[in-house]
C-alpha positions in Angstrom: 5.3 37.6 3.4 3.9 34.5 2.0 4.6 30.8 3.2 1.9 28.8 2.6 0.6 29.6 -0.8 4.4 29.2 -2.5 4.6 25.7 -2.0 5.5 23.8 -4.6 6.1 27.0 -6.1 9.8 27.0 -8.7 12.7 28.9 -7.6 15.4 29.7 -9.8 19.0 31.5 -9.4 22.7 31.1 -9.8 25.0 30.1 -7.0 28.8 31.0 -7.4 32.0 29.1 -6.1 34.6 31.2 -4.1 36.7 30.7 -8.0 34.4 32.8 -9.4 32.4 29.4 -10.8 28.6 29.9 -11.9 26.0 27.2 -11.4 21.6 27.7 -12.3 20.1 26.2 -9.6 16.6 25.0 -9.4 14.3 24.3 -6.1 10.7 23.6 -5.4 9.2 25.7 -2.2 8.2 23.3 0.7 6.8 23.8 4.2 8.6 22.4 6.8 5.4 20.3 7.5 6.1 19.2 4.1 9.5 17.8 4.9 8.0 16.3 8.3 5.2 14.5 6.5 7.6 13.6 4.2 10.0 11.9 6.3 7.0 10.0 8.3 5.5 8.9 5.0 9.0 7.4 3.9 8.5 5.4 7.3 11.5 7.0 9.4 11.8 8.5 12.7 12.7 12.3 13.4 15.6 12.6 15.4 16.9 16.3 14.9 16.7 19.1 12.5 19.6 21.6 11.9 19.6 24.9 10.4 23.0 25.5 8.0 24.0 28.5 7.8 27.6 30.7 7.8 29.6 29.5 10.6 32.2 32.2 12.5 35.2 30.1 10.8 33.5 31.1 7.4 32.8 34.4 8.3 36.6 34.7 9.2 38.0 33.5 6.5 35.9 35.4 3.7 33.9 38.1 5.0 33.6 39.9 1.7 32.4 36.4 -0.1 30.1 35.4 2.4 28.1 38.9 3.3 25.6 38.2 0.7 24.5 35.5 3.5 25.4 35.7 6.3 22.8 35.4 9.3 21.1 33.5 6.9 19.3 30.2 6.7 21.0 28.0 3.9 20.0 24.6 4.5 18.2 21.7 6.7 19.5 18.8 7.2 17.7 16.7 8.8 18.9 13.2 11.0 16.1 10.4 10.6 16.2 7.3 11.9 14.7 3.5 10.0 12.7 2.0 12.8 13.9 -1.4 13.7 11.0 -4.0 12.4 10.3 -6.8 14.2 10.3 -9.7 12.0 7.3 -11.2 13.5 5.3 -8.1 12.3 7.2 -8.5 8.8 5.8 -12.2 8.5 2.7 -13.6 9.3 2.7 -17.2 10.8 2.1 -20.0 8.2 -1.9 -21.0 8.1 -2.1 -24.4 7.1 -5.5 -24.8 5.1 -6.8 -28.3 5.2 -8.9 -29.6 2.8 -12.1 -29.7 4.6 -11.1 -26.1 4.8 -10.8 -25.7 0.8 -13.5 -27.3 -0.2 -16.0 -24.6 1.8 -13.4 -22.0 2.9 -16.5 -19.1 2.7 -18.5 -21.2 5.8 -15.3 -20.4 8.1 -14.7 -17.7 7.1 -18.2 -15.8 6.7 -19.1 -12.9 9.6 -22.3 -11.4 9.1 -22.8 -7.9 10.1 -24.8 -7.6 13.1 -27.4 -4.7 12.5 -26.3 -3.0 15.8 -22.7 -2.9 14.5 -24.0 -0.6 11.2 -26.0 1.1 13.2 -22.9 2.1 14.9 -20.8 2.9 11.6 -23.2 4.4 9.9 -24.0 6.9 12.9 -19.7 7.4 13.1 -19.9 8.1 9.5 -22.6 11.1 9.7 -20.7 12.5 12.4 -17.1 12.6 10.4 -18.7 13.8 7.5 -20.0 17.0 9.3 -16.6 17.0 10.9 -14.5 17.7 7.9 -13.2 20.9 6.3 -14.5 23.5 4.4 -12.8 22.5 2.0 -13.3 18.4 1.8 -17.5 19.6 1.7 -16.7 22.3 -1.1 -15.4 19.1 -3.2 -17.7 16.6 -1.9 -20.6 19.4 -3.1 -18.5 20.3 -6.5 -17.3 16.8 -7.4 -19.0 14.1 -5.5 -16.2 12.8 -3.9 -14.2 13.6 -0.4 -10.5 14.5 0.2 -10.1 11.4 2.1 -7.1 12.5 3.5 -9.4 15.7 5.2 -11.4 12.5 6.9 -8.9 10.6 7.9 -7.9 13.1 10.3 -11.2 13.7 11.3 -11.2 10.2 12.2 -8.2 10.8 14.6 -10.4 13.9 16.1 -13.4 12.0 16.7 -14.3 10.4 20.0 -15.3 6.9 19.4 -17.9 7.1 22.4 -20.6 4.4 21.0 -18.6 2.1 19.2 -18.5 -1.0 21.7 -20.6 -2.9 19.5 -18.0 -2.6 16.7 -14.6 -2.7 18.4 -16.4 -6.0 19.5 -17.1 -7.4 16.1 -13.3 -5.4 14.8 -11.6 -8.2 17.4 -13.8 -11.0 15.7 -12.9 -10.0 12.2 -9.2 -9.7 13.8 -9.2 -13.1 15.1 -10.6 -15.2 12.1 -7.9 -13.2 9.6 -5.3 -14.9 12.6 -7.1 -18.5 11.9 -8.1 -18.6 8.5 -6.1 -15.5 6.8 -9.4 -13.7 5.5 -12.7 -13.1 6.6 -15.9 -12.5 4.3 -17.9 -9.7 5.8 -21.7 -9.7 4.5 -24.6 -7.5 5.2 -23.0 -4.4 5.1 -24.5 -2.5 2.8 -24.6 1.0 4.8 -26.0 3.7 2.4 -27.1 2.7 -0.5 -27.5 6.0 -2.4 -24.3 8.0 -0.9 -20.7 6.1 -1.8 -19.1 8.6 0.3 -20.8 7.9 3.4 -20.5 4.1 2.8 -16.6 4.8 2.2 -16.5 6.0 5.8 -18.2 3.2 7.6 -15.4 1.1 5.5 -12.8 2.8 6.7 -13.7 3.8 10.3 -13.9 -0.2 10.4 -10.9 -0.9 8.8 -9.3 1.8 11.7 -10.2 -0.3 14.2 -8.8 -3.2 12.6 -5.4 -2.0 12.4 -3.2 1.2 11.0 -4.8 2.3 7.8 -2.1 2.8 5.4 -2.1 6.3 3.3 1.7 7.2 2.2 1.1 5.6 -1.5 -2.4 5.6 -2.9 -4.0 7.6 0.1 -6.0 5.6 2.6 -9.0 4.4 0.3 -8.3 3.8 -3.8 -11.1 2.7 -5.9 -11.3 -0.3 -8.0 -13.1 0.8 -11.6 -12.5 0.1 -14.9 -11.1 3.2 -16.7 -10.5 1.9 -19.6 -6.7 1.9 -19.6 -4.0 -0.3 -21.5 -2.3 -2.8 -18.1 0.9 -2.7 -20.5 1.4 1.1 -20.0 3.6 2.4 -17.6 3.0 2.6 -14.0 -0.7 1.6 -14.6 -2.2 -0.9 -12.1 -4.3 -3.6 -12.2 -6.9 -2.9 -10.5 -7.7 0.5 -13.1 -8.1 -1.8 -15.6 -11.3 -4.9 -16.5 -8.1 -7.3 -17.0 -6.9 -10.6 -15.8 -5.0 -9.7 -12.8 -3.4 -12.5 -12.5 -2.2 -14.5 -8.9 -0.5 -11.7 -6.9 -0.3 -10.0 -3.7 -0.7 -6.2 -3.4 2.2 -4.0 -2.7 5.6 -4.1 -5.8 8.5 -2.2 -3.6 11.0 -3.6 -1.5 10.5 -1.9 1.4 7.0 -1.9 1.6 5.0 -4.4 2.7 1.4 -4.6 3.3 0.1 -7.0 6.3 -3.6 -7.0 5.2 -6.0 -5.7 2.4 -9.5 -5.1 2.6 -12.0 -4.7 -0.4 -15.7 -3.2 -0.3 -18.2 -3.6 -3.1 -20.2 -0.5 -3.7 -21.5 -2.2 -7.0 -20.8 -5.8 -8.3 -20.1 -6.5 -11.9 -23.4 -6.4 -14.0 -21.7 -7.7 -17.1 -20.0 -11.1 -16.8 -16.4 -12.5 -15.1 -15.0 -10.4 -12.0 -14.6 -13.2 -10.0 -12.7 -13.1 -6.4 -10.4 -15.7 -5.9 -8.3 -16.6 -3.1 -5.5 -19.6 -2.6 -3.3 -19.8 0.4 0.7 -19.3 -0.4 1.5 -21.3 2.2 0.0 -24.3 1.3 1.4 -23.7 -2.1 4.6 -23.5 -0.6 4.6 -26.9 1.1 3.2 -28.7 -1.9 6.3 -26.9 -4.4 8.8 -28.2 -1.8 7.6 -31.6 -2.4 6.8 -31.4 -5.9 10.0 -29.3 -7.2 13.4 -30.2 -7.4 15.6 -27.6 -4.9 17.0 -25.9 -7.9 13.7 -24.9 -9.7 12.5 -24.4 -6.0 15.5 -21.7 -5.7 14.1 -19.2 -8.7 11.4 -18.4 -6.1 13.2 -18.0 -3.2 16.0 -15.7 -4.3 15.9 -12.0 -4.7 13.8 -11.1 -8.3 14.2 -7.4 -9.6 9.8 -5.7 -9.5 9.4 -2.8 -12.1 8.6 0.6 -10.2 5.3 1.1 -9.2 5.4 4.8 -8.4 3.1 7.0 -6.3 -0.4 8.2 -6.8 -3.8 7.1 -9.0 -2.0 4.1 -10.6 -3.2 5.4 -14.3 -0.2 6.0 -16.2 2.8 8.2 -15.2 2.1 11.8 -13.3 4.2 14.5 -15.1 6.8 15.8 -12.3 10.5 16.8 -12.1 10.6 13.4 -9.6 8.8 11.3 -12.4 10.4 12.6 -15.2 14.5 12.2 -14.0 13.1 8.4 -11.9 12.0 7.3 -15.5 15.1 8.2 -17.2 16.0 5.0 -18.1 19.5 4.6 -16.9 17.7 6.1 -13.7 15.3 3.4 -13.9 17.2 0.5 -14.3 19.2 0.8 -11.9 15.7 1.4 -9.3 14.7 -1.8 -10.9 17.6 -3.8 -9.9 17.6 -2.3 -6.5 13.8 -2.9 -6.4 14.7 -7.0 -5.9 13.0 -9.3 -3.4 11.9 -13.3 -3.5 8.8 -14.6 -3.9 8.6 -16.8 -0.5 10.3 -15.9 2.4 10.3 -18.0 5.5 11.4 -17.8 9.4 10.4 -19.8 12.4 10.4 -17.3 15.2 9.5 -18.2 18.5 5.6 -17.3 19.9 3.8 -17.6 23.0 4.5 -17.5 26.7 6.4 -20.9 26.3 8.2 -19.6 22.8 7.4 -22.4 21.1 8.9 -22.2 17.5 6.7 -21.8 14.7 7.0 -21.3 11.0 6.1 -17.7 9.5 6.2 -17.2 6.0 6.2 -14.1 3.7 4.5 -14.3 0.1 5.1 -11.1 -2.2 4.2 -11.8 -6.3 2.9 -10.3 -9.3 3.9 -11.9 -12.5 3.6 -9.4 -14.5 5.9 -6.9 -12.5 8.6 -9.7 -12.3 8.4 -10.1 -16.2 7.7 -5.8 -17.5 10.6 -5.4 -14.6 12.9 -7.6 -16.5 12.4 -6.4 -19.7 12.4 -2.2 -18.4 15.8 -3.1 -16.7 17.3 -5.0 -19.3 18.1 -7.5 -17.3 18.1 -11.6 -18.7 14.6 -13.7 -17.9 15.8 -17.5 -17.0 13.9 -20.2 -18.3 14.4 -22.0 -15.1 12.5 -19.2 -14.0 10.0 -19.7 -16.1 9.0 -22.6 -15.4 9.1 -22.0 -11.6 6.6 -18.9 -12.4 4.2 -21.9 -14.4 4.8 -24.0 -11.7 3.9 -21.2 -8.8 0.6 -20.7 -11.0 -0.5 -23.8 -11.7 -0.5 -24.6 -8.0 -2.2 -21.4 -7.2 -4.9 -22.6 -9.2 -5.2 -25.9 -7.8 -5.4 -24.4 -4.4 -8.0 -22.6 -5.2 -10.6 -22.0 -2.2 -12.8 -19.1 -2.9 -14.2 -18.5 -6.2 -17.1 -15.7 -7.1 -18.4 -12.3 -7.4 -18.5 -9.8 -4.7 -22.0 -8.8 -4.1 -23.2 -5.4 -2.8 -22.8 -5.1 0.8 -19.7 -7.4 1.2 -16.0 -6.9 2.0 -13.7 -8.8 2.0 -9.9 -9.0 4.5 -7.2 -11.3 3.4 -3.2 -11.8 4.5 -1.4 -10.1 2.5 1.4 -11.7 3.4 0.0 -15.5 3.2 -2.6 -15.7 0.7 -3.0 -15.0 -2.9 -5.8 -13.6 -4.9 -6.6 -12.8 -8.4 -9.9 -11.1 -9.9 -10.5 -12.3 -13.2 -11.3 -10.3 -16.3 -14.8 -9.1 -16.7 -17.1 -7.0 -18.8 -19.9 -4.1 -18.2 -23.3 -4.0 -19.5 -25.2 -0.7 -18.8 -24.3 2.7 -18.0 -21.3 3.9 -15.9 -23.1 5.2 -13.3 -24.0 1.2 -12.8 -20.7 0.0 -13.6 -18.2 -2.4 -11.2 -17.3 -0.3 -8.2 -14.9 -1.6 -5.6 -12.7 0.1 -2.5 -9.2 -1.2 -1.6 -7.9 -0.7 1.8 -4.4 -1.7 2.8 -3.3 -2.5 6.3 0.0 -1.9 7.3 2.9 -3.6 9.6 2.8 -2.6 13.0 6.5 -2.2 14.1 8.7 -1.9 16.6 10.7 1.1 17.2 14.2 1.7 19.5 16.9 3.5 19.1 19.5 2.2 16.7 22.3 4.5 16.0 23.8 2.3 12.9 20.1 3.6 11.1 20.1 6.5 11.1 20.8 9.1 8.5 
């Protein structure tokens, strides 16, 4: 008689062979809306669902065996489908920064927002927040915080009737990411005394940007400092006051994300924290030149990225899943699998003439290439090395925008072309004051049609 409140609930028994053979089984309840969330979240397509169960040539053959189930469900199995991606939506086309461009990226790339556009958001943002559950304002009441997950669908529910003002200014900020590869949003500061609400405008914005990624670290994560060790396992970065390091977001092989966003709530009141950006692609050009082919190669050929499993990023979450994926046979082996190149390039046609043009894809963190190494065992070249110094010290020379987000600012940047790094800061005063940012990620848009070879 109950469904819904058993999930994730343990179920335990003993199955026997037709021998007479014992086995203890274990199972977690799900919903099937579990399983279909599931599937979408693990970006494949639903193709058919079957029901197992005991079929007349199994009835026939052992009647007396099978009675204790018969007629009954046994098993789904379900037929899912990878979409096919497009590779223009898996690489963005190479942005050539000049250096005019370098040496005052933040004038090309600065959009202030007009005061009609908050006006807009902020009005958007009252009306989701009343639109959400019971029990998303039961937590926003107890714990000062919303199940963003509860607002996100309220976004899909809501009518965007008096949003022209901003769907005008979304194609703006879509169009200088397209040119310059990030855009510096200022003015933006949309309620001051209510993060929540300010979360909303964000990420109503964001919406109308592009596909709002949620399947890993839900659709907004917050940047603070909590005081963790980076060096512990499955911790991230940006949970952390270090170095980050140059890197792009995003450590597994089959994810990718096309564009991240950052909002300042609260700037750093203690000192560091700086924002930088450098373009990869630029970087790229200036390596080929610079390096000889077979340093060139460490960065181009598939590197092994330790896991970076699901959820808060601060340490690892105690479950069945977690606890057999960080066994470390287990893991080693997901780490070797878990292998993909620094740069990535294509020149895929474009435009109504199809002109050819080059497209690149830039995917690094230093840190996982190195902890991914050393969790899997596996041996760290000193050819590559010295093309990970080399990849830095360009990155630093490329350097284009330096400082501290202020209050009211966000920041887009290619994910796929640019670079950035925040470097290590302190906090003076209390933690109600303390360095509060918002990370958004953007996702591929891809192509889907039938494909019989992928599907499972």
């Amino acid at each position: 008689s109950h469904y819904f409140s058993r999930r994730d609930h343990t179920i335990t028994g003993i199955i026997k062979t037709k021998d007479g053979k014992k086995l203890n089984i274990r199972a977690q309840f799900k919903t099937f809306g579990d399983y279909i969330t599931a599937v979408k979240h693990a970006g494949f397509e639903l193709v058919e669902m079957k029901e197992a169960h005991v079929s007349k040539e199994h009835w026939e053959s052992d009647q007396e065996f099978f009675s204790s189930v018969n007629d009954q469900p046994l098993h789904v199995v379900f037929k899912v489908r990878k979409p096919a991606v497009n590779l223009s939506s898996r690489f963005s086309p190479k942005i050539v920064w000049t250096a005019l461009h370098r040496s005052n990226l933040e004038a090309y790339i600065k959009l202030p927002m007009p005061d009609v556009v908050k006006a807009e958001l902020c009005a958007g943002a009252n009306e989701v927040y009343t639109l959400t559950n019971a029990v998303c304002k039961l937590l926003a009441k107890a714990k000062g915080t919303l199940e963003w997950s509860s607002c996100e669908a309220s976004l899909g529910a809501y009518e965007w009737n008096d949003l022209s003002a901003t769907r005008s200014y979304a194609r703006l900020v879509k169009n200088t990411l397209e040119e310059f590869g990030a855009v510096l949003i200022q003015d933006a500061e949309f309620f001051p005394d209510d993060s929540d609400r300010s979360k909303l405008c964000y990420l109503i914005l964001t919406s109308l940007i592009g596909p709002v990624d949620d399947s890993t670290r839900g659709p907004l994560f917050d940047v603070k400092d909590y005081g963790l060790d980076l060096k512990a396992a499955n911790t991230l970065v940006s949970v952390t006051n270090a170095d980050s390091g140059w890197h792009t977001d995003g450590a597994a092989k089959d994810k990718s994300y096309k564009t991240i966003g950052l909002q300042c709530l609260r700037p750093t009141h203690g000192t560091g924290g700086q924002f930088m950006l450098a373009n990869a692609g630029n970087c790229l050009s200036s390596l080929q030149v610079k390096m000889p082919f077979f340093l060139l190669y460490e960065l181009l050929r598939p590197l092994a990225r330790d896991i970076m499993e699901k959820g808060k990023g601060r340490g690892v979450e105690e479950s069945v899943e977690r606890q057999v994926g960080s066994k470390p046979s287990v893991l080693s082996k997901r780490i070797r699998c878990n292998a993909f190149p620094v740069f990535e390039q294509a020149h895929l046609p474009e435009g109504p003439g199809k002109v050819v043009k080059p497209y690149v894809r830039f995917r690094y963190m230093r840190e996982w290439i190195e902890s991914g190494s050393r969790r899997a065992n596996l041996p760290f070249s000193p050819l590559l090395k010295i093309a990970l110094d080399c990849l830095d010290a360009e990155l630093e020379d490329q350097t284009a925008f330096k400082r501290c987000l202020q209050r009211g600012e966000i920041i887009y940047s290619n994910n796929h072309v640019l670079a950035h790094r925040r470097y290590k800061f302190t906090e003076d005063g209390s933690a109600h004051s303390r360095r509060h940012m918002v990370r958004v990620w953007i996702k591929e848009e891809v192509d889907i049609h039938n494909n019989e070879d992928d599907e499972y």
